[in-house]
C-alpha positions, 0 to 999 in steps of 0.5 A: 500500500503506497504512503499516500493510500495510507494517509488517505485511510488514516485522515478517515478513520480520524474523521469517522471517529471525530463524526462519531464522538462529536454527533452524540454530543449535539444531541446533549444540547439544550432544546427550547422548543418555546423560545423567548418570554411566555406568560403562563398559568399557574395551576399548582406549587407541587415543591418550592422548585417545581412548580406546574404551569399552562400555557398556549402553545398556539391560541386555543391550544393549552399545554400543561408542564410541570416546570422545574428551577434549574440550578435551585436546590431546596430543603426537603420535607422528608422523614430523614430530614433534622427538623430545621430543615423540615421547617424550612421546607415547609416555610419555603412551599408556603414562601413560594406559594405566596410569592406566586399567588401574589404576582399579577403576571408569571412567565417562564423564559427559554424553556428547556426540555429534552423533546417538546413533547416532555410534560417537564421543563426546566425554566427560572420563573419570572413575576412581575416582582422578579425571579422565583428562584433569587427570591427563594434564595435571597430568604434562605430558603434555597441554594444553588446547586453547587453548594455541597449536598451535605451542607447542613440547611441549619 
């Protein structure tokens, strides 16, 4: 086999393998299948971060998506949980609740999901008043994602 034959299958099979690496990686990518600025109906405050929403996606065709506040963690209400963090739980929810019920208007920007057929998304929450999520941090009642897990809420 002649050297230009050899460097021909080489530069090929690293193009295949550069194809091949690179392709799944697109597929990891953000999709926001409802772009820009969307006024949505609050339906219901499932978790301080998880709240469930309706929307039209065209006029007269209402969606329903359970929206999660990415990068937000809050304390949880669970059995294994010390009873600082159960209260603060309980104090974020009703927090988040309020600040929800009290807004005139809520949008969702950017929604992220994975298919535009998810039933949940990922978005900040945005009010007339702000952020769901800087508000929910600014009371100490949730922390990004990046503060260790075992990090204590008391």
């Amino acid at each position: 086999m002649s050297k230009k034959n050899r460097l021909k299958r080489c530069g090929m099979r690293m193009l295949t393998g550069l194809f091949t690496c690179c392709v799944p990686l697109l597929a990891l990518a953000d999709y926001v299948p409802f772009p820009g600025k969307l006024a949505v109906h609050l339906l219901d405050v499932e978790a301080p971060n998880i709240i469930f929403v309706n929307f039209e996606t065209w006029p007269g065709f209402p969606r329903s998506v359970q929206v999660i506040l990415p990068d937000t963690v809050v304390p949880e209400d669970v059995p294994q949980a010390d009873s600082c963090e159960r209260e603060k739980a309980q104090k974020a929810l009703g927090f988040t609740r309020e600040y929800l019920a009290g807004s005139g208007k809520i949008y969702v920007k950017d929604m992220r999901m994975n298919t535009s057929a998810d039933q949940q998304a990922y978005s900040d929450i945005l009010t007339d008043k702000g952020s769901l999520s800087q508000a929910l941090r600014k009371e100490g009642l949730a922390r990004s994602d990046s503060v260790p897990a075992d990090t204590s809420w008391c």
